[in-house]
TORMI-472970 format. One record per residue (C-alpha): x negated, y, z; residue in three letters; residue number from 1. Coordinates in nm, 3 decimals. Layout:
<atom <X; Y; Z>; ALA; NUM>
...
***
This chain:
<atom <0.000; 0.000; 0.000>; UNK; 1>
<atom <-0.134; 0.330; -0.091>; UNK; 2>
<atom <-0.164; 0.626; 0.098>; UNK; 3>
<atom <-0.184; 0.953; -0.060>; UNK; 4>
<atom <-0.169; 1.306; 0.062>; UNK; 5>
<atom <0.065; 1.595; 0.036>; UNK; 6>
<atom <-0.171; 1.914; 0.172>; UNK; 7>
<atom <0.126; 2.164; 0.339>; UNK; 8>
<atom <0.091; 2.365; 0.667>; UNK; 9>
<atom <0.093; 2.126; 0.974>; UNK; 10>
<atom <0.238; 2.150; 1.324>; UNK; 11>
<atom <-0.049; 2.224; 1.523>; UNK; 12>
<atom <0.045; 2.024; 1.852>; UNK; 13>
<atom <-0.183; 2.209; 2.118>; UNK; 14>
<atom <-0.119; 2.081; 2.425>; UNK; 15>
<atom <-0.098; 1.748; 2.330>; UNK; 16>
<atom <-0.411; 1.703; 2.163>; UNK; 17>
<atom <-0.590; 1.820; 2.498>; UNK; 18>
<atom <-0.373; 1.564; 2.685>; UNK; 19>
<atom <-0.459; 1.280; 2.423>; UNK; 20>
<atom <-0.812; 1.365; 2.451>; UNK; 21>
<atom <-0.846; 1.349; 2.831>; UNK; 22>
<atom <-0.632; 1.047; 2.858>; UNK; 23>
<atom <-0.854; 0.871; 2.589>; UNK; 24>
<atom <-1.198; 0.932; 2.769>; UNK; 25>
<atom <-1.029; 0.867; 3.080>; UNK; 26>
<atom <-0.973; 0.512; 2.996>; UNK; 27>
<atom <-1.311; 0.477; 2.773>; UNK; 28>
<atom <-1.528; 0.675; 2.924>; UNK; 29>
<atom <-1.878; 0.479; 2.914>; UNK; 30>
<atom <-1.839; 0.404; 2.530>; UNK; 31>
<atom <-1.743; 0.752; 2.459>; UNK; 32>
<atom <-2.036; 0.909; 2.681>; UNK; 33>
<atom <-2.256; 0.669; 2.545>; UNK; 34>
<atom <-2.162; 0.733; 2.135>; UNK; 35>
<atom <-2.206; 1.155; 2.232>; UNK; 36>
<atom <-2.532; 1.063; 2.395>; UNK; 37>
<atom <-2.610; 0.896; 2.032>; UNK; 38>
<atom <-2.470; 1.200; 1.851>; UNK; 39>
<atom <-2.654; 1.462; 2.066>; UNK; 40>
<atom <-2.996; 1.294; 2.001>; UNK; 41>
<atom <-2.950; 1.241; 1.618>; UNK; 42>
<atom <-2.841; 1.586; 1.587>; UNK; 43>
<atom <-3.173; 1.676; 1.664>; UNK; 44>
<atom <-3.279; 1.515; 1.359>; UNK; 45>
<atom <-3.261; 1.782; 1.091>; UNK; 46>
<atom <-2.952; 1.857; 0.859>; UNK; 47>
<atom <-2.760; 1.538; 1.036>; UNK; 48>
<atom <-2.619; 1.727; 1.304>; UNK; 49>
<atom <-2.236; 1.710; 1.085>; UNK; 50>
<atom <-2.322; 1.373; 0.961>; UNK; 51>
<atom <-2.372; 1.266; 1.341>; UNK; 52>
<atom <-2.018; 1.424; 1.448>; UNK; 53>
<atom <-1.873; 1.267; 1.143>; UNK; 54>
<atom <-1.962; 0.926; 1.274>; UNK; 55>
<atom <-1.881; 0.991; 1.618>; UNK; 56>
<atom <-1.542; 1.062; 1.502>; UNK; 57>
<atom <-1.506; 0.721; 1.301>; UNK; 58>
<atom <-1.649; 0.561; 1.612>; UNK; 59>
<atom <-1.352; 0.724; 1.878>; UNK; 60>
<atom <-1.058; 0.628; 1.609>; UNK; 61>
<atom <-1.216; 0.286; 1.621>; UNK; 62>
<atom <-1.120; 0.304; 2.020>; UNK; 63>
<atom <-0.844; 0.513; 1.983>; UNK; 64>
<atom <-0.664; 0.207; 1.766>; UNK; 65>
<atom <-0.828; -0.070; 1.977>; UNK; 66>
<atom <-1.085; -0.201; 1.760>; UNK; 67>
<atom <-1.425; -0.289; 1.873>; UNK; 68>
<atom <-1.724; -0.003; 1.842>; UNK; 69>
<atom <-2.063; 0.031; 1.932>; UNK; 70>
<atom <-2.231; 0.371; 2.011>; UNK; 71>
<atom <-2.528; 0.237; 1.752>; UNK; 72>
<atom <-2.295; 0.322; 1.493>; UNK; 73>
<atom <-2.374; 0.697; 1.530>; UNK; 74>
<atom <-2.682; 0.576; 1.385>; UNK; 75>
<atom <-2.535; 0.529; 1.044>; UNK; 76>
<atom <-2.708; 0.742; 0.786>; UNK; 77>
<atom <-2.514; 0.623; 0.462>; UNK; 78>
<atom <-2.303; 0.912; 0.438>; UNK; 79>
<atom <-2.623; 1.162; 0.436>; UNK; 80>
<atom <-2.601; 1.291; 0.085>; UNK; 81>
<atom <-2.252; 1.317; 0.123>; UNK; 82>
<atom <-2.293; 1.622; 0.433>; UNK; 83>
<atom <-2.605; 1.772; 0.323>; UNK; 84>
<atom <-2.511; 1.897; 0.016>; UNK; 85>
<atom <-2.218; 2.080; 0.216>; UNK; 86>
<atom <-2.487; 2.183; 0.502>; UNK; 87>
<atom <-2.701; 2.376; 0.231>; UNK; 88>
<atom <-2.403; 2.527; 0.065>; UNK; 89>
<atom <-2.294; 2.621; 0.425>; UNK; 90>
<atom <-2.700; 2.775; 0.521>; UNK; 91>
<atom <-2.722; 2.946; 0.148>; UNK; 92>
<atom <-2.378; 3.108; 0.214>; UNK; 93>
<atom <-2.511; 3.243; 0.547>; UNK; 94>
<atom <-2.806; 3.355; 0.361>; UNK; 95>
<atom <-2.596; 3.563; 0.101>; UNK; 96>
<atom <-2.392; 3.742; 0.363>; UNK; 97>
<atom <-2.697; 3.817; 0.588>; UNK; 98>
<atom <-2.901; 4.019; 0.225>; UNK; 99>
<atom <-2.712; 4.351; 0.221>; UNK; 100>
<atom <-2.797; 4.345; 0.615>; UNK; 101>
<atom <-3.117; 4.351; 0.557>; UNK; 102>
<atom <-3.155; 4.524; 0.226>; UNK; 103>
<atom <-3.003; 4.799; 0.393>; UNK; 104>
<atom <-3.201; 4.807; 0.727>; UNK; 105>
<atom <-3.508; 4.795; 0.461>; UNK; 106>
<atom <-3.360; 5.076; 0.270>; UNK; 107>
<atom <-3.378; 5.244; 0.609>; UNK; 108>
<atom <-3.693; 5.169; 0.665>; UNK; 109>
<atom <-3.836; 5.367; 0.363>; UNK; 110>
<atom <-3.642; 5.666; 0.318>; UNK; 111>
<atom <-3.600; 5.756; 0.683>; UNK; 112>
<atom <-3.904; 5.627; 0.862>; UNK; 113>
<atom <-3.834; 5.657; 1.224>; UNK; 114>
<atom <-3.563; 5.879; 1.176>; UNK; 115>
<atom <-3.216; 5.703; 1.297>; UNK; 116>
<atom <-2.942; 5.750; 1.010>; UNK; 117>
<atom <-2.583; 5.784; 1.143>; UNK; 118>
<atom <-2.435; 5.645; 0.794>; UNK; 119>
<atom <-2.670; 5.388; 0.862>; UNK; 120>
<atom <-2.502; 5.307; 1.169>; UNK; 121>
<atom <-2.157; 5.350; 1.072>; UNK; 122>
<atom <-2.213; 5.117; 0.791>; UNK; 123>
<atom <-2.441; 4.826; 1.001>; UNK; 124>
<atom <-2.110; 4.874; 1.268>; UNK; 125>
<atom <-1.847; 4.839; 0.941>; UNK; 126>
<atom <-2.033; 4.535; 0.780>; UNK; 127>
<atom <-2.112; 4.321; 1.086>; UNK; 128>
<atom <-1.740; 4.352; 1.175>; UNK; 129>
<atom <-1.651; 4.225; 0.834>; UNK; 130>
<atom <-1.963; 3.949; 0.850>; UNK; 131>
<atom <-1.783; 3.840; 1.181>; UNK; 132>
<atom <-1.438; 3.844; 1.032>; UNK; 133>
<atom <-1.536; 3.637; 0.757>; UNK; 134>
<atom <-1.729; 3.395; 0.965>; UNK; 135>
<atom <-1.386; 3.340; 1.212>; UNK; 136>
<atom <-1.199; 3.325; 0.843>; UNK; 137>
<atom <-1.356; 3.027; 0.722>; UNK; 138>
<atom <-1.431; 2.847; 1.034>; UNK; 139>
<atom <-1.102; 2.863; 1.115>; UNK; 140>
<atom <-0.944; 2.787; 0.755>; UNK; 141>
<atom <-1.178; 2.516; 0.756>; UNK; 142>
<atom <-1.045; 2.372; 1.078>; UNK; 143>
<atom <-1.005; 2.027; 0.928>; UNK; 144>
<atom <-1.274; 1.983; 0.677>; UNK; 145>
<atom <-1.515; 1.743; 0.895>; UNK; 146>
<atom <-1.161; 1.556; 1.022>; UNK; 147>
<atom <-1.098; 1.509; 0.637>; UNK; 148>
<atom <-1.433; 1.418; 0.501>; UNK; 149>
<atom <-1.489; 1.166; 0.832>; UNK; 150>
<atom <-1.133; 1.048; 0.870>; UNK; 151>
<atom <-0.975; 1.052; 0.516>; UNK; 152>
<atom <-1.292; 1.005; 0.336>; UNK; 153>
<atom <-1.281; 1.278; 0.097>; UNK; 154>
<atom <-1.610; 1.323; -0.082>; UNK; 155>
<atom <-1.619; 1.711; -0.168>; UNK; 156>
<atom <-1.689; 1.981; 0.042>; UNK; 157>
<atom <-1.420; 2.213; -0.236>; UNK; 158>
<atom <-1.163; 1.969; -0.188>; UNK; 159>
<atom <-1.200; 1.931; 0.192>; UNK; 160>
<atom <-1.185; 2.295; 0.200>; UNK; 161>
<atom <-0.850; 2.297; -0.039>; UNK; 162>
<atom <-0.704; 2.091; 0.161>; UNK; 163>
<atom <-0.807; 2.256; 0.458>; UNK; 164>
<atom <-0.688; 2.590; 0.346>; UNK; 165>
<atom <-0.333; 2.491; 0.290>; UNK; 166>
<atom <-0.310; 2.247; 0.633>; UNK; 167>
<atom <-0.418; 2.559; 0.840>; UNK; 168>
<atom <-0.143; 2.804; 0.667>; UNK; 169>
<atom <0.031; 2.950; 0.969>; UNK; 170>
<atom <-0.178; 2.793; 1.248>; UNK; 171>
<atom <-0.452; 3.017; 1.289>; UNK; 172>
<atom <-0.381; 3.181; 1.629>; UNK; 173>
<atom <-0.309; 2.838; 1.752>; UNK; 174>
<atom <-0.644; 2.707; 1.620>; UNK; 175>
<atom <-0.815; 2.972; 1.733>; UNK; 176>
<atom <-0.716; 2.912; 2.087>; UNK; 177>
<atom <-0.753; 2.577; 2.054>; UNK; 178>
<atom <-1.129; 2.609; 1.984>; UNK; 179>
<atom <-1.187; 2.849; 2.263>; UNK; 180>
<atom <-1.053; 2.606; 2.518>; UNK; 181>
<atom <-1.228; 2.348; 2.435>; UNK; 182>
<atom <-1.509; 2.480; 2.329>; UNK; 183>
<atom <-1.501; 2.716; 2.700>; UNK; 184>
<atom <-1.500; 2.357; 2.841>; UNK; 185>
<atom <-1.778; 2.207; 2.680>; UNK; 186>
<atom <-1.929; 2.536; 2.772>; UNK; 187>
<atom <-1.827; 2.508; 3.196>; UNK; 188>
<atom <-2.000; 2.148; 3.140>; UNK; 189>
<atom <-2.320; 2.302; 3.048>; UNK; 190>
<atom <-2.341; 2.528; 3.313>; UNK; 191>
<atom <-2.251; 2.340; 3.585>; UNK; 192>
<atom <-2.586; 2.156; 3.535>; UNK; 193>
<atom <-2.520; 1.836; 3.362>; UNK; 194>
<atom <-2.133; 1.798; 3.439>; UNK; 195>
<atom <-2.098; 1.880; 2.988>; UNK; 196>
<atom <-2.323; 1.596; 2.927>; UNK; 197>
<atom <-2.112; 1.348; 3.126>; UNK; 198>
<atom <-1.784; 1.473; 3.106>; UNK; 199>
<atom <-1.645; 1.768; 2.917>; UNK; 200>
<atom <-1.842; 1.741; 2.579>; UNK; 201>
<atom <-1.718; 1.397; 2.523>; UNK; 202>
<atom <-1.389; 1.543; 2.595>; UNK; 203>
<atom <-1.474; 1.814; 2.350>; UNK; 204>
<atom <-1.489; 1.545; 2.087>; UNK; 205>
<atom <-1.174; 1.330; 2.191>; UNK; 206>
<atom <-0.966; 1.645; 2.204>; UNK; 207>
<atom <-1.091; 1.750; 1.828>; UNK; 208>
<atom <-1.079; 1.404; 1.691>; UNK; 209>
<atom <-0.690; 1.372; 1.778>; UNK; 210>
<atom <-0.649; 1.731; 1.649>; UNK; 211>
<atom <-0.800; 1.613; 1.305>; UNK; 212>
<atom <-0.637; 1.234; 1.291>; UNK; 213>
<atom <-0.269; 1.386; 1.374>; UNK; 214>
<atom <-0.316; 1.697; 1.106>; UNK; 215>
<atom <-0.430; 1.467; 0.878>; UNK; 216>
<atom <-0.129; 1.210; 0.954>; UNK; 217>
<atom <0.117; 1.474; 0.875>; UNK; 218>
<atom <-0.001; 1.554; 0.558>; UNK; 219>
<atom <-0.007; 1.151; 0.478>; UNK; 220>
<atom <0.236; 0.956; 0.241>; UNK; 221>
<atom <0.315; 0.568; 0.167>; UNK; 222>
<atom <0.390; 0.482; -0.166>; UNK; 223>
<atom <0.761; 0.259; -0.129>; UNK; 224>
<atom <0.818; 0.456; 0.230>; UNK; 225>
<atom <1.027; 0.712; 0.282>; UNK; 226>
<atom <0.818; 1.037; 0.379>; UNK; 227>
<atom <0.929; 1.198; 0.738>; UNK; 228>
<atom <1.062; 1.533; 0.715>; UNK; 229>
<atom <0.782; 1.832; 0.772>; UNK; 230>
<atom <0.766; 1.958; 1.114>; UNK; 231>
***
């Protein structure tokens, strides 16, 4: 049976994605802690840091649906190719918005010496508001691109993005907050000495991956079954 996907705006469920995530670690915690031990050390391997999350995300829907995992399976490098490409499109796009910064501050440099330049100001103020508003755009438009490539398999950065684009139509706020909960969890973890790395980034992770795997189930169809109304 065949499952396709029809990309449309999805009910982001916030609440219960926190709740799913805490009851998930709760009752898996050492295989969970283990597989973000895994991810946290091959992250430190260079340009696998998205392929490690993708994995770990593979590995917790293997436990969320019962099926045997081993936290060695972070260690699975045969997706590589498949998030570096994305990783420096993602580093040269960083690059291009970071030039006219630069250019300008050189700019500076030559035709005003020491001299400070209120336009110069004014303008650094104006474009690192838009560099930040851009940066929030597309992070949080591309809410579900990892949860798609990991989870659904798609290939492409452009059509994780696509599909992305349309899933987070209307959910932005919600998304928003969503990140800076769990993300100001993760963070409590880390400064409470050592509390993150045994408890809330794990959680970080659960919390995400059911954010992802029920975003991505809405957007699902069965050929031969009758499609549930949108939410």
């Amino acid at each position: 049976m065949e499952t396709l996907m029809t990309p449309k705006p999805v009910y982001f469920k916030f609440s219960q994605y926190i709740n799913q995530g805490f009851e998930l670690l709760k009752a898996n915690f050492m295989p969970i802690f283990l597989a973000t031990l895994c991810t946290l050390v091959m992250s430190i391997i260079p340009f696998c840091n998205v392929l490690a999350i993708s994995n770990l995300l593979q590995f917790i829907r293997k436990i969320d649906k019962g099926e045997a995992a081993e936290p060695s399976e972070i260690f699975n490098f045969d997706d590589f190719m498949k998030y570096f490409i994305p990783m420096l499109l993602i580093f040269a796009g960083f690059i291009v918005l970071y030039i006219p910064y630069f250019a300008i501050l050189a700019l500076s440099g030559v035709f005003n010496g020491d001299q400070p330049s209120g336009f110069l100001g004014a303008f650094l103020t104006i474009y690192m508001i838009f560099f930040v508003f851009a940066i929030f755009y597309f992070v949080l438009k591309g809410f579900y691109i990892i949860g798609l490539m990991s989870l659904k398999g798609i290939s492409t950065l452009k059509e994780a993005w696509n599909v992305s684009k349309v899933m987070t139509t209307g959910n932005l706020i919600m998304i928003f907050f969503f990140s800076i909960v769990v993300g100001f969890l993760g963070e409590i973890g880390i400064i409470l000495c050592g509390i993150g790395l045994f408890f809330t980034i794990p959680f970080v992770y659960c919390a995400q991956y059911f954010a992802y795997a029920d975003g991505i189930s809405q957007i699902e169809n069965t050929e031969n079954v009758v499609e549930l109304p949108a939410y």
